[in-house]
mmCIF file of the N, C-alpha and C atoms, coordinates in Angstrom:
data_MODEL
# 
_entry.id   MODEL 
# 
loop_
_atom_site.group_PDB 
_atom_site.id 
_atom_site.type_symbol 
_atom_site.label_atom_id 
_atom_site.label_alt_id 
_atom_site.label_comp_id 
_atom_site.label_asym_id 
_atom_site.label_entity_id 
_atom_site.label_seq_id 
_atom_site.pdbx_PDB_ins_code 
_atom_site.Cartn_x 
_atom_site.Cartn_y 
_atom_site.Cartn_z 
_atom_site.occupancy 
_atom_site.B_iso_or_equiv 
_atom_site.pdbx_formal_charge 
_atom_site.auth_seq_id 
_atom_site.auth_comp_id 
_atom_site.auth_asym_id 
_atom_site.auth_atom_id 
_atom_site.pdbx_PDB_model_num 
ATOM 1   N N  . UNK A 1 1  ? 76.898 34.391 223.020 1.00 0.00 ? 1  UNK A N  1 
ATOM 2   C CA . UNK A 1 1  ? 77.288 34.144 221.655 1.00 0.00 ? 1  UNK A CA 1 
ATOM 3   C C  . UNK A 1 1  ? 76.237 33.283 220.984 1.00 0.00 ? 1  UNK A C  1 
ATOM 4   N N  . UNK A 1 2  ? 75.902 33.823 219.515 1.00 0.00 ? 2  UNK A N  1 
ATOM 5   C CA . UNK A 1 2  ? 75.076 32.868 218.695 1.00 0.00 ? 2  UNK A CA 1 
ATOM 6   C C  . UNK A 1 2  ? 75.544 32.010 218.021 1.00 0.00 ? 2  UNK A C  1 
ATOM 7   N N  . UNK A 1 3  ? 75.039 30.973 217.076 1.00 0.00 ? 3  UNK A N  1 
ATOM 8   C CA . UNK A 1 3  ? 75.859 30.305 216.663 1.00 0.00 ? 3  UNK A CA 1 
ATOM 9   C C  . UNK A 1 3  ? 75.074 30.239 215.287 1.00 0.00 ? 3  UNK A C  1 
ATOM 10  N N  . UNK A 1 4  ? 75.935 30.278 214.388 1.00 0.00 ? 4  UNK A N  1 
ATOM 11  C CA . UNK A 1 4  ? 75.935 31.059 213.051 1.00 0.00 ? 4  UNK A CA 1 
ATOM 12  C C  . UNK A 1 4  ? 74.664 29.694 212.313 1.00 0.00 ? 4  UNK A C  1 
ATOM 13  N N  . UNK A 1 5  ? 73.832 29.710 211.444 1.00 0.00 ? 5  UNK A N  1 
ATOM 14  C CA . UNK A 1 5  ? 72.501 28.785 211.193 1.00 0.00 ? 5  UNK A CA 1 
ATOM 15  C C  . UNK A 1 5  ? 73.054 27.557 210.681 1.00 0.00 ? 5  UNK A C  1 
ATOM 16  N N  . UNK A 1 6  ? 73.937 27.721 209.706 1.00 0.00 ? 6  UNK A N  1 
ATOM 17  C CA . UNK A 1 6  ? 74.860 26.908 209.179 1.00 0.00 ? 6  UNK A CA 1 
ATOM 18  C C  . UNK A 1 6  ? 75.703 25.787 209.398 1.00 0.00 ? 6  UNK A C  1 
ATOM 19  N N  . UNK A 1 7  ? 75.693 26.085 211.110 1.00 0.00 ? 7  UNK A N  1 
ATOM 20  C CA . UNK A 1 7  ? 77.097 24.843 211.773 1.00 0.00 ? 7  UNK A CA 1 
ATOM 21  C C  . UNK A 1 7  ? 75.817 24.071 212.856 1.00 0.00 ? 7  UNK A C  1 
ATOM 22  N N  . UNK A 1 8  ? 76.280 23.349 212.236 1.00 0.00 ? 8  UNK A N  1 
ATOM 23  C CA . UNK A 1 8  ? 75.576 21.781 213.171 1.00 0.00 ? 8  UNK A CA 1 
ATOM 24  C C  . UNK A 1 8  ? 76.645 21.888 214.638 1.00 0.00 ? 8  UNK A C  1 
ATOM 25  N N  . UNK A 1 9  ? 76.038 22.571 215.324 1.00 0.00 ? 9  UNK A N  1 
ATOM 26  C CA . UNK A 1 9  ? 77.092 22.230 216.606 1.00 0.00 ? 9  UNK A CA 1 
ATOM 27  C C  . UNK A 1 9  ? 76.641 20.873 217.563 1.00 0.00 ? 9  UNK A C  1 
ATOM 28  N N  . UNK A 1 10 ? 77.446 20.186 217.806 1.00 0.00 ? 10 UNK A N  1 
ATOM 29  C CA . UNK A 1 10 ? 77.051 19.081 219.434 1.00 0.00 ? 10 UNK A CA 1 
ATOM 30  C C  . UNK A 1 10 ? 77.444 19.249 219.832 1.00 0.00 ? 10 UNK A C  1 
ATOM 31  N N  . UNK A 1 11 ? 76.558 19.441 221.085 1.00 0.00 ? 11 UNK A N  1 
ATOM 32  C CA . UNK A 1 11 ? 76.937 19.900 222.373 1.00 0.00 ? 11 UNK A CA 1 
ATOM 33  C C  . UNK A 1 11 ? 77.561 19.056 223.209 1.00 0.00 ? 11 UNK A C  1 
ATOM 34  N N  . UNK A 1 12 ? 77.783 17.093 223.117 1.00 0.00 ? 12 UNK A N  1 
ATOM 35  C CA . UNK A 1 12 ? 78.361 16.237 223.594 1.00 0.00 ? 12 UNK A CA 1 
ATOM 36  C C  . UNK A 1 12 ? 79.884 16.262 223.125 1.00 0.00 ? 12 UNK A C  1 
ATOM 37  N N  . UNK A 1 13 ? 80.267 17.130 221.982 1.00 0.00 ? 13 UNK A N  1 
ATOM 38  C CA . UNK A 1 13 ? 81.605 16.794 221.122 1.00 0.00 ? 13 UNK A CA 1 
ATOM 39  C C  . UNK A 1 13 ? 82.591 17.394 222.117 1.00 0.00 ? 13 UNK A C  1 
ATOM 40  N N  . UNK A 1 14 ? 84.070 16.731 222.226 1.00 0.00 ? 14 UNK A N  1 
ATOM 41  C CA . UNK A 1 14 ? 84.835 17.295 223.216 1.00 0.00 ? 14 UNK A CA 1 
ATOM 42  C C  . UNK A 1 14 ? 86.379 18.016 222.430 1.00 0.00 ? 14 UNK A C  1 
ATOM 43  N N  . UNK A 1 15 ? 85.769 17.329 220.576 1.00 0.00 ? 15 UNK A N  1 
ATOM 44  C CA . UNK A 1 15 ? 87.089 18.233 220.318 1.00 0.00 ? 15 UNK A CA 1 
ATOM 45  C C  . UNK A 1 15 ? 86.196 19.464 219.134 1.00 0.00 ? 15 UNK A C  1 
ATOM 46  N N  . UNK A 1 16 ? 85.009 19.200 219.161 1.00 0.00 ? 16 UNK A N  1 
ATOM 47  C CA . UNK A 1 16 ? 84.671 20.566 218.398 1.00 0.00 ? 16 UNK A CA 1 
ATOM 48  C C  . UNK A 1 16 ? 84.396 21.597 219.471 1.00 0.00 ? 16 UNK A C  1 
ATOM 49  N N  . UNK A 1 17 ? 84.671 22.431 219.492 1.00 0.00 ? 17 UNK A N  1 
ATOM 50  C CA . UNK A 1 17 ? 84.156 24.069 220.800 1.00 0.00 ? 17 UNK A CA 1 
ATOM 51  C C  . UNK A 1 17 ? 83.746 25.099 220.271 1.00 0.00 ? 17 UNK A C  1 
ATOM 52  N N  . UNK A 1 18 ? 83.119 25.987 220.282 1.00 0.00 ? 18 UNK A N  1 
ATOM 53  C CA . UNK A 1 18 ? 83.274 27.257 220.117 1.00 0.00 ? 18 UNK A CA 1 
ATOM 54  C C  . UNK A 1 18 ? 84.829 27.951 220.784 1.00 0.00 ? 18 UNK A C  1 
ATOM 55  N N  . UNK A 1 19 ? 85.387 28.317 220.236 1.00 0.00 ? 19 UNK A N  1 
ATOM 56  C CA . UNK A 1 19 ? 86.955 28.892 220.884 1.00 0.00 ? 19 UNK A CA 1 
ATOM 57  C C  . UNK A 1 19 ? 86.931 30.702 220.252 1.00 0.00 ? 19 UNK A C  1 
ATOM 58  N N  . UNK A 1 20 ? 88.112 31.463 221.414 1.00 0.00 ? 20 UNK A N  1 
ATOM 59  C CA . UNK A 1 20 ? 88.416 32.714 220.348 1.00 0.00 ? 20 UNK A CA 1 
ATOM 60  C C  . UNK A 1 20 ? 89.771 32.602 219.805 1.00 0.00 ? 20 UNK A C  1 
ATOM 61  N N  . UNK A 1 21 ? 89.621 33.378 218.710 1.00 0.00 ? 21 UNK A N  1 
ATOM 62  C CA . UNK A 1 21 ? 90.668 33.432 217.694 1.00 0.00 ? 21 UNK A CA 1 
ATOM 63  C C  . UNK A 1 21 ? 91.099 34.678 217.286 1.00 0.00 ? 21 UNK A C  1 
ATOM 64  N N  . UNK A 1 22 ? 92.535 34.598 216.441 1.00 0.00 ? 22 UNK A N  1 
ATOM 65  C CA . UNK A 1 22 ? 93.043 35.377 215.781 1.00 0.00 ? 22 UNK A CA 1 
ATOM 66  C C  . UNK A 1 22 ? 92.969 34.710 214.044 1.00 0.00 ? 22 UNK A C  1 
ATOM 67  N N  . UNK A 1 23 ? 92.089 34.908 213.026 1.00 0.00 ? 23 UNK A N  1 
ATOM 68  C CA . UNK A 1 23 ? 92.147 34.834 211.719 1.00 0.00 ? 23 UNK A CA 1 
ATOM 69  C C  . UNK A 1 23 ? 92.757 35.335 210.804 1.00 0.00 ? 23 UNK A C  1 
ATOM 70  N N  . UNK A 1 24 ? 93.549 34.908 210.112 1.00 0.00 ? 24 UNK A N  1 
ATOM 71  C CA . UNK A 1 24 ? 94.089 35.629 209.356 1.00 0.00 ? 24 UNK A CA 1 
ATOM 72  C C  . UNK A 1 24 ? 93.673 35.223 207.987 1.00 0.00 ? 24 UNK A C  1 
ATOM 73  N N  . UNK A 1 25 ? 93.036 36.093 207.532 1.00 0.00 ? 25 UNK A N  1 
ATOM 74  C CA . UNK A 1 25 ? 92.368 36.903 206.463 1.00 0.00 ? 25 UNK A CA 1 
ATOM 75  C C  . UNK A 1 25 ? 92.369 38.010 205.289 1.00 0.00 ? 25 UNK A C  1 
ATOM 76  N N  . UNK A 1 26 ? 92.975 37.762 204.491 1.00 0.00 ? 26 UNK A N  1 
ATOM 77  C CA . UNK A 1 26 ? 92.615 39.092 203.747 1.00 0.00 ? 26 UNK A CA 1 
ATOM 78  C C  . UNK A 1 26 ? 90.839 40.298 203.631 1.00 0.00 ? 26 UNK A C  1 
ATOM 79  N N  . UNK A 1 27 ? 90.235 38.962 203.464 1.00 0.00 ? 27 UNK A N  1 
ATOM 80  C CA . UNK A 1 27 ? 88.632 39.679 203.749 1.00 0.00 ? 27 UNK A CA 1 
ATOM 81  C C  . UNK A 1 27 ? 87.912 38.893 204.482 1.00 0.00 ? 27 UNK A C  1 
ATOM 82  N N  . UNK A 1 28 ? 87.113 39.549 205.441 1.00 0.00 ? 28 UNK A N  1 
ATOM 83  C CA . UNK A 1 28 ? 86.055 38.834 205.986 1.00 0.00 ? 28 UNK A CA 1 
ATOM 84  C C  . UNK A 1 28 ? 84.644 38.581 205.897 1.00 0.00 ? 28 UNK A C  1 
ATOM 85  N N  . UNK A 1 29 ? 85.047 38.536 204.404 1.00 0.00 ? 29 UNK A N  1 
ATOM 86  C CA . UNK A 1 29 ? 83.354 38.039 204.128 1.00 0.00 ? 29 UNK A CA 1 
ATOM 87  C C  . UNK A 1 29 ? 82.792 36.188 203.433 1.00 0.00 ? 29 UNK A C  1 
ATOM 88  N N  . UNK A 1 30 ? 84.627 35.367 204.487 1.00 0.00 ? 30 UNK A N  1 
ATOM 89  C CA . UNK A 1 30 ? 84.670 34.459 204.540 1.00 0.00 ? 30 UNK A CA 1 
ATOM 90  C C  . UNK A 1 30 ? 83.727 33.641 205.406 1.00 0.00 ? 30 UNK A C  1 
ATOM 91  N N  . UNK A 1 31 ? 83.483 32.390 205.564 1.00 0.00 ? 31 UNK A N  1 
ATOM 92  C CA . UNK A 1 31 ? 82.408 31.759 206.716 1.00 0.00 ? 31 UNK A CA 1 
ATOM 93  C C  . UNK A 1 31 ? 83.441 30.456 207.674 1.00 0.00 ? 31 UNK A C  1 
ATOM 94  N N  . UNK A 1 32 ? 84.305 30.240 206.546 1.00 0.00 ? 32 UNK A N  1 
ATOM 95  C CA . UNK A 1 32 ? 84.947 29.138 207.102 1.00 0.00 ? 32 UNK A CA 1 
ATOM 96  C C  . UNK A 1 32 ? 86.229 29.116 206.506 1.00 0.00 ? 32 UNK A C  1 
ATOM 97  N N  . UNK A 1 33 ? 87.734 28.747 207.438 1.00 0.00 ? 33 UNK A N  1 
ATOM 98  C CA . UNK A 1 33 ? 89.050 29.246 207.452 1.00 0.00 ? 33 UNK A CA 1 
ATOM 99  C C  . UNK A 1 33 ? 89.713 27.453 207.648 1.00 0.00 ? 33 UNK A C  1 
ATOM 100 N N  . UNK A 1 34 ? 90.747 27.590 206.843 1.00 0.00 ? 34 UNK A N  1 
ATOM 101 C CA . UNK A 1 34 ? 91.919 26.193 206.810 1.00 0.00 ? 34 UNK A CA 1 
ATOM 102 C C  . UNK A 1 34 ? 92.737 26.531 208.305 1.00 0.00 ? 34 UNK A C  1 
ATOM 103 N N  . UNK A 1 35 ? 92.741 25.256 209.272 1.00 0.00 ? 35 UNK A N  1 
ATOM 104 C CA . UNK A 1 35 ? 93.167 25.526 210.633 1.00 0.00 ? 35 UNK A CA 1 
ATOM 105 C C  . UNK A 1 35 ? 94.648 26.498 210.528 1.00 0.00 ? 35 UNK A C  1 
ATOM 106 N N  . UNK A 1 36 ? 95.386 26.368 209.543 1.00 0.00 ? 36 UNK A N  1 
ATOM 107 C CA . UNK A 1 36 ? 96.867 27.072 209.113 1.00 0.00 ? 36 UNK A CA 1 
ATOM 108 C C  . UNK A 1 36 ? 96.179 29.044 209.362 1.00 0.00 ? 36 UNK A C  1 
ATOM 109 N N  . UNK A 1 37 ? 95.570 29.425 209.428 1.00 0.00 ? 37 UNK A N  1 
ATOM 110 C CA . UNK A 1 37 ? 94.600 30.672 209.431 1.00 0.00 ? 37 UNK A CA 1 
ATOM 111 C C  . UNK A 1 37 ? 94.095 31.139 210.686 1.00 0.00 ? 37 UNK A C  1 
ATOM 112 N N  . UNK A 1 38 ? 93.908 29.855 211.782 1.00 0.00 ? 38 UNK A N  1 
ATOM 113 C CA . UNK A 1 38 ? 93.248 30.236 213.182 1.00 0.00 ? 38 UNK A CA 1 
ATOM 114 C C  . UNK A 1 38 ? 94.370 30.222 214.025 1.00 0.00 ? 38 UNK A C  1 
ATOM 115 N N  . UNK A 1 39 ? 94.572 31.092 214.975 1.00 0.00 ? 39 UNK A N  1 
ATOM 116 C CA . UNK A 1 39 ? 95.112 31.185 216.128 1.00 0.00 ? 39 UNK A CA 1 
ATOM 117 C C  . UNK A 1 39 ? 94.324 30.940 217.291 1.00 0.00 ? 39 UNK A C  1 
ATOM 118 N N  . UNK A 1 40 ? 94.418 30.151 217.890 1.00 0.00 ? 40 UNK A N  1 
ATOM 119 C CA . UNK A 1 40 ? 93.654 29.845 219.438 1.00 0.00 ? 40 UNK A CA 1 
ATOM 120 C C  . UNK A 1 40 ? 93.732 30.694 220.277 1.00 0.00 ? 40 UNK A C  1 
ATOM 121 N N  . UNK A 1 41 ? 93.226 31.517 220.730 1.00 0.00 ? 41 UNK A N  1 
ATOM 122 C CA . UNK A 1 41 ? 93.591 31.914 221.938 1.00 0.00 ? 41 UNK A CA 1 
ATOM 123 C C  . UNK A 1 41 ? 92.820 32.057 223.655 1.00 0.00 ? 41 UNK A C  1 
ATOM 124 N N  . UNK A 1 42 ? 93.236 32.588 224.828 1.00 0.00 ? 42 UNK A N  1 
ATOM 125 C CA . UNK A 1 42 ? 92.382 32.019 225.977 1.00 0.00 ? 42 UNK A CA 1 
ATOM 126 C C  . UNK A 1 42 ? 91.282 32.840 226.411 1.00 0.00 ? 42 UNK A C  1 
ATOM 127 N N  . UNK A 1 43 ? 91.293 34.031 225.354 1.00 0.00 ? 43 UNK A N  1 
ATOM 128 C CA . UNK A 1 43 ? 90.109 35.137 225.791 1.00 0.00 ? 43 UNK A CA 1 
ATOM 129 C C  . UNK A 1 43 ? 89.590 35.934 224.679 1.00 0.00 ? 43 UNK A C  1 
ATOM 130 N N  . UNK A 1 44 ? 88.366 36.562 225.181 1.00 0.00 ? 44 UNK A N  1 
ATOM 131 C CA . UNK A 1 44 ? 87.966 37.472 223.901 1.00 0.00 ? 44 UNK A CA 1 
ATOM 132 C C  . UNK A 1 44 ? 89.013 38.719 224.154 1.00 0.00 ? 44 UNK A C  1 
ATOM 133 N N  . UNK A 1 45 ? 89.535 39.167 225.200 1.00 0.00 ? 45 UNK A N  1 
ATOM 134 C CA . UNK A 1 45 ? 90.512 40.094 225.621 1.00 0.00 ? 45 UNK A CA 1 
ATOM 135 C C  . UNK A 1 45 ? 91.761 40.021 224.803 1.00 0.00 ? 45 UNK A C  1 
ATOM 136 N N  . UNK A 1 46 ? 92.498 39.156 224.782 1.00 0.00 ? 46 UNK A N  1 
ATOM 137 C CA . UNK A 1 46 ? 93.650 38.062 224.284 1.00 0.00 ? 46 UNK A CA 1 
ATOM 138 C C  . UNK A 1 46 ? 93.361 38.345 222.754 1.00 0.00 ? 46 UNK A C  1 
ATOM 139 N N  . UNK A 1 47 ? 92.099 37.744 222.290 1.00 0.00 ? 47 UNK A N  1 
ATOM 140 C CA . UNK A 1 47 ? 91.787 37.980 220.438 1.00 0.00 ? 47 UNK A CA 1 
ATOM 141 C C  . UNK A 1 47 ? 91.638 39.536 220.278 1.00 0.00 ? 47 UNK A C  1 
ATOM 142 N N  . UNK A 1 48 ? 91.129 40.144 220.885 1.00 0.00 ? 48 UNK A N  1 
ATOM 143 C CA . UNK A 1 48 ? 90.728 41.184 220.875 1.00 0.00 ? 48 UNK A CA 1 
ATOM 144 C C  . UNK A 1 48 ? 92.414 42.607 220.707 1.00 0.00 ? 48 UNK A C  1 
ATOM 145 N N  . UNK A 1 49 ? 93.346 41.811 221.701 1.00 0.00 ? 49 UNK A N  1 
ATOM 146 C CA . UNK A 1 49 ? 94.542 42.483 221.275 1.00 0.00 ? 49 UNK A CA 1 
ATOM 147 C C  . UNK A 1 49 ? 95.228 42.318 220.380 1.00 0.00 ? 49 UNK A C  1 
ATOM 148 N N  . UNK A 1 50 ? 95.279 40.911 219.823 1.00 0.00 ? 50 UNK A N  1 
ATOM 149 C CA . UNK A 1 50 ? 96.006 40.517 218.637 1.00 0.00 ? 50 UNK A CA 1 
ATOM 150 C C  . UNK A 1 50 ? 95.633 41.251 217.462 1.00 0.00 ? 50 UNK A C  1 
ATOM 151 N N  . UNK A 1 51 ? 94.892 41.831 217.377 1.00 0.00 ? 51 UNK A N  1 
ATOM 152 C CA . UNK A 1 51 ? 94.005 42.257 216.150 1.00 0.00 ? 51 UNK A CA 1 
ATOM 153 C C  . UNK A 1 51 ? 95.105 42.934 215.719 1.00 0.00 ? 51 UNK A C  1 
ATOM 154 N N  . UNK A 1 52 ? 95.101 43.112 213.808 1.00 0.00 ? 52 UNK A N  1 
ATOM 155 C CA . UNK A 1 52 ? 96.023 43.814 213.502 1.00 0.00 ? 52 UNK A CA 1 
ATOM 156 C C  . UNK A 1 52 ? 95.969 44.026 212.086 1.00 0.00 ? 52 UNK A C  1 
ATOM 157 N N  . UNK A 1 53 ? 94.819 44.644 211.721 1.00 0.00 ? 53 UNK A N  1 
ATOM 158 C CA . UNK A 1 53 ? 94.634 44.970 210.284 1.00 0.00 ? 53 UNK A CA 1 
ATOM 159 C C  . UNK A 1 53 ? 95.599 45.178 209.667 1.00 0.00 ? 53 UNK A C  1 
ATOM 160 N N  . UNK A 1 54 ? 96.710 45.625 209.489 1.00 0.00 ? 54 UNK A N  1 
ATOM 161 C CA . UNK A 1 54 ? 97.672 45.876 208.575 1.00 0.00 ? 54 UNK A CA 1 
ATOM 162 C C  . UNK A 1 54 ? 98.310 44.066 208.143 1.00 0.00 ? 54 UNK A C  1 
ATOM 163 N N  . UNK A 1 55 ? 98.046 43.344 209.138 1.00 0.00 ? 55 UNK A N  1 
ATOM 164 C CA . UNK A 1 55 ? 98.691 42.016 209.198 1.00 0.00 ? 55 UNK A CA 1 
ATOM 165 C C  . UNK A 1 55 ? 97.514 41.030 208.914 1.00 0.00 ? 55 UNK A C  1 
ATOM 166 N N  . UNK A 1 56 ? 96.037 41.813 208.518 1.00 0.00 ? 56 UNK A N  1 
ATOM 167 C CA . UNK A 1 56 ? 94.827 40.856 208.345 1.00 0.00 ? 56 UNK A CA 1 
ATOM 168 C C  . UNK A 1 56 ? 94.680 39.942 209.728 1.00 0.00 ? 56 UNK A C  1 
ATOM 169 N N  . UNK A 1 57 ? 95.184 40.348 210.753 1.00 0.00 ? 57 UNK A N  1 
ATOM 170 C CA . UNK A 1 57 ? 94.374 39.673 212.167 1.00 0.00 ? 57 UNK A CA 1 
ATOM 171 C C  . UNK A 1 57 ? 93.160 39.781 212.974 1.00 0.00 ? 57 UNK A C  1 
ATOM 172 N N  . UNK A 1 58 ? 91.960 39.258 212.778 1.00 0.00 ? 58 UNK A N  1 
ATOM 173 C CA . UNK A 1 58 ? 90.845 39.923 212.986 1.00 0.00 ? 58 UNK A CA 1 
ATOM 174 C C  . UNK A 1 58 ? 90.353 38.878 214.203 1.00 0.00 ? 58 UNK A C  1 
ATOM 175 N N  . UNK A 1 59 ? 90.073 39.413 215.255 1.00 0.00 ? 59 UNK A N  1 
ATOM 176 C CA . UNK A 1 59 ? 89.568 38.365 216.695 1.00 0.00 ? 59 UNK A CA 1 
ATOM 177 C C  . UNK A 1 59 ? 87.670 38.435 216.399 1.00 0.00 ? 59 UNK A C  1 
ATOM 178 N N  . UNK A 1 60 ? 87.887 36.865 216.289 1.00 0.00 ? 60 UNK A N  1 
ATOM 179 C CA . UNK A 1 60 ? 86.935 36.069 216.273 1.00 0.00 ? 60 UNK A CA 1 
ATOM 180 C C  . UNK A 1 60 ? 86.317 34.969 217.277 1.00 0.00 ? 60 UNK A C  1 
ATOM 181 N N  . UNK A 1 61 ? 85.197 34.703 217.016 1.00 0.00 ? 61 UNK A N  1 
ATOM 182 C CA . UNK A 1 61 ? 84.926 33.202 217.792 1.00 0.00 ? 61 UNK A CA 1 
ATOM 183 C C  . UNK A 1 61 ? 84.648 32.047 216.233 1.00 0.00 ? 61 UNK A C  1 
ATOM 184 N N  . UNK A 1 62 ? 85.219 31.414 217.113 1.00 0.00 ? 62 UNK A N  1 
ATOM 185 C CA . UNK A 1 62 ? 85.154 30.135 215.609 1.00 0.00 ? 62 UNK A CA 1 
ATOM 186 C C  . UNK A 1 62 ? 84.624 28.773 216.234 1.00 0.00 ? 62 UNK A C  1 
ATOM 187 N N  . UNK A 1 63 ? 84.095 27.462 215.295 1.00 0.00 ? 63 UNK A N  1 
ATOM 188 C CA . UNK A 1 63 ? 83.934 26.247 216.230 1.00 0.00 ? 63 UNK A CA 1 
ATOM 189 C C  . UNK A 1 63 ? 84.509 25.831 215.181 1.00 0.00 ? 63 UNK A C  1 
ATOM 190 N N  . UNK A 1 64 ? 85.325 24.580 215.813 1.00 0.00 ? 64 UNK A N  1 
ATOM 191 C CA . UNK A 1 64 ? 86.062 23.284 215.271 1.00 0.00 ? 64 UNK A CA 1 
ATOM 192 C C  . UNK A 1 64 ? 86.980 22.780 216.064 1.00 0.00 ? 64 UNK A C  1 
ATOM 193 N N  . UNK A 1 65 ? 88.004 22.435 215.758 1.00 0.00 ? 65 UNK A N  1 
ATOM 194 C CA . UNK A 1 65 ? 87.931 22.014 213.926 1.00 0.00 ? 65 UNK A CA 1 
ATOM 195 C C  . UNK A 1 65 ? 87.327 21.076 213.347 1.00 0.00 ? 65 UNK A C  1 
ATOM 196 N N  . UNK A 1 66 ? 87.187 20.564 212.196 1.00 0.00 ? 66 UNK A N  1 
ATOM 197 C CA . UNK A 1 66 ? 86.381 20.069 211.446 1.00 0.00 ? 66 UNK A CA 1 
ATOM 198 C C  . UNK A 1 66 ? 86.821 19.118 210.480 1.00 0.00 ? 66 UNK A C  1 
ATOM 199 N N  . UNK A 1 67 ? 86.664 18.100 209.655 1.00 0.00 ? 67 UNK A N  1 
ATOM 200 C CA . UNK A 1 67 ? 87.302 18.322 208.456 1.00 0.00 ? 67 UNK A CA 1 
ATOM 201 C C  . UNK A 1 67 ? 86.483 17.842 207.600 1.00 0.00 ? 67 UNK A C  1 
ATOM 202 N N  . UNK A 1 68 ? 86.932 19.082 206.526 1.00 0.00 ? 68 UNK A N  1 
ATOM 203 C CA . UNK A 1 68 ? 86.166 19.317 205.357 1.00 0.00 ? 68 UNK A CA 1 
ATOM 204 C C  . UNK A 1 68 ? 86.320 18.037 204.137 1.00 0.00 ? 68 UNK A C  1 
ATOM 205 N N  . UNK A 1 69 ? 85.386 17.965 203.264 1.00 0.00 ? 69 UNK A N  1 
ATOM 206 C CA . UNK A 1 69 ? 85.321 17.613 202.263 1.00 0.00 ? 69 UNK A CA 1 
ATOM 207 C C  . UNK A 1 69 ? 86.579 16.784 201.424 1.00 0.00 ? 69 UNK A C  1 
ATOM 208 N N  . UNK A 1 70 ? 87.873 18.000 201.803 1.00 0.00 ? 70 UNK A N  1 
ATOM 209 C CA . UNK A 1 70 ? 88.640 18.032 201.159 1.00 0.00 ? 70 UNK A CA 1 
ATOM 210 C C  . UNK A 1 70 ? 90.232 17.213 201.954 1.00 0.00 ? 70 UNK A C  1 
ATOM 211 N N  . UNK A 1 71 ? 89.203 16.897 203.109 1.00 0.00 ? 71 UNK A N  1 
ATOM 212 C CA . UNK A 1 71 ? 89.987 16.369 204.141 1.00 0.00 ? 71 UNK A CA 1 
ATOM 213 C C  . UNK A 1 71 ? 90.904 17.052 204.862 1.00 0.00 ? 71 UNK A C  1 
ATOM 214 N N  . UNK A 1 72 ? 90.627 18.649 204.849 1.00 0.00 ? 72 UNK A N  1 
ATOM 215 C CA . UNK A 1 72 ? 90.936 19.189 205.461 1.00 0.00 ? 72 UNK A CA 1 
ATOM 216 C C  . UNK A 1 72 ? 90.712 19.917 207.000 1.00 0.00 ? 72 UNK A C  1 
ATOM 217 N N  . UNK A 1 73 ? 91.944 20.343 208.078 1.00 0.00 ? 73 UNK A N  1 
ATOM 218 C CA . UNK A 1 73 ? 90.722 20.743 209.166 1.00 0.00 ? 73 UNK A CA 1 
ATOM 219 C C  . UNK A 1 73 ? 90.447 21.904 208.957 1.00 0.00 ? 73 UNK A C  1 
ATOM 220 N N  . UNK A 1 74 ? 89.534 22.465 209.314 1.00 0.00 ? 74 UNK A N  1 
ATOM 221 C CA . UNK A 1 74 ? 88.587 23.948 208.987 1.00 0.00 ? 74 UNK A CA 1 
ATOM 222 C C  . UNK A 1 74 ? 88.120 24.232 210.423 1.00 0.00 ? 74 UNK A C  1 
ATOM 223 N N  . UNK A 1 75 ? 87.757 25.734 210.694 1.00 0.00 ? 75 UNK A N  1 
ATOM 224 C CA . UNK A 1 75 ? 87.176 26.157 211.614 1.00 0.00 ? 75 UNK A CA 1 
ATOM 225 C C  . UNK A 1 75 ? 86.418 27.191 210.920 1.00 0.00 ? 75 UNK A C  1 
ATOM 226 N N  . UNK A 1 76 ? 84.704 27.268 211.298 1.00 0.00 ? 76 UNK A N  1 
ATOM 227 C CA . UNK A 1 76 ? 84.218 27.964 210.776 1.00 0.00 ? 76 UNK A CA 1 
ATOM 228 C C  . UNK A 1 76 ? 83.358 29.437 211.693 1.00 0.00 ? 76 UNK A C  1 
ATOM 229 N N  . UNK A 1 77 ? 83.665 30.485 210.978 1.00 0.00 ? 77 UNK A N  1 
ATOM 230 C CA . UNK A 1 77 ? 83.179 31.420 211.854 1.00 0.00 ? 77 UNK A CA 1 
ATOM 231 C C  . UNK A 1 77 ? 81.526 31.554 212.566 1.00 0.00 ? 77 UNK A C  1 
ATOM 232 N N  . UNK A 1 78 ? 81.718 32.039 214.046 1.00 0.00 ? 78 UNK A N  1 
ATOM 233 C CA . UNK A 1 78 ? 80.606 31.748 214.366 1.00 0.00 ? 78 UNK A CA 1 
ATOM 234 C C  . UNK A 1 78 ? 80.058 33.321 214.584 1.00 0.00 ? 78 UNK A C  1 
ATOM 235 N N  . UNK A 1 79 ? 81.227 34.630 214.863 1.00 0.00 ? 79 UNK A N  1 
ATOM 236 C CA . UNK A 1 79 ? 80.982 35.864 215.011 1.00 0.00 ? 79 UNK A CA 1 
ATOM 237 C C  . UNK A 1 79 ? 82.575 36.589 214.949 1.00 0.00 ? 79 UNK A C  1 
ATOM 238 N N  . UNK A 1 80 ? 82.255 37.702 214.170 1.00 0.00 ? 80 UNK A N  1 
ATOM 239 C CA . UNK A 1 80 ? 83.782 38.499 214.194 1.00 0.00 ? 80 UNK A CA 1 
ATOM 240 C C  . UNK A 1 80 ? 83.486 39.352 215.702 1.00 0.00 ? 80 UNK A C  1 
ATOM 241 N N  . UNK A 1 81 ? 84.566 39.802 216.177 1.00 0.00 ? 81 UNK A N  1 
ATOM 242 C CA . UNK A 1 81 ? 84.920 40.609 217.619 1.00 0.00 ? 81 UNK A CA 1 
ATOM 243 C C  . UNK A 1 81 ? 85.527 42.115 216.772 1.00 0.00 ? 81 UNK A C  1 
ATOM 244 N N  . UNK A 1 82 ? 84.813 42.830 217.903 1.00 0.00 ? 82 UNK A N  1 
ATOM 245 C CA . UNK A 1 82 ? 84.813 44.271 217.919 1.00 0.00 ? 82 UNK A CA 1 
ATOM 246 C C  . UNK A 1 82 ? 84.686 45.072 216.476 1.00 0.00 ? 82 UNK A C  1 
# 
């Protein structure tokens, strides 16, 4: 996995990760999602089944969480799956 140019990752941080996910999305030509949006899950297998376009579930890898600006937590995409 790459990691998108944009996200300052550290590699010492123990609560930011790269993780996979289930996003829920209307479109994905988003970069970064409000944690209420990510589903955690324990595999790319796992994200990969959840998927469910009719329901906007799209399996991802994401890193965070984060919090934004707005003092919110965020996870931002690092690659969409399949």
């Amino acid at each position: 996995m790459h990691n998108m140019p944009y996200i300052l990752v550290d590699p010492e941080s123990t609560s930011l990760q790269q993780r996979f996910a289930l996003v829920n999305t209307p479109r994905k030509s988003r970069k970064r999602f409000p944690e209420a949006c990510v589903s955690l899950v324990d595999s790319e297998q796992e994200a990969m089944k959840g998927m469910d376009e009719v329901r906007h579930l799209y399996p991802a890898v994401v890193y965070g969480p984060s919090v934004s600006s707005e003092s919110q937590r965020i996870y931002y995409l690092v690659q969409w799956l399949g």
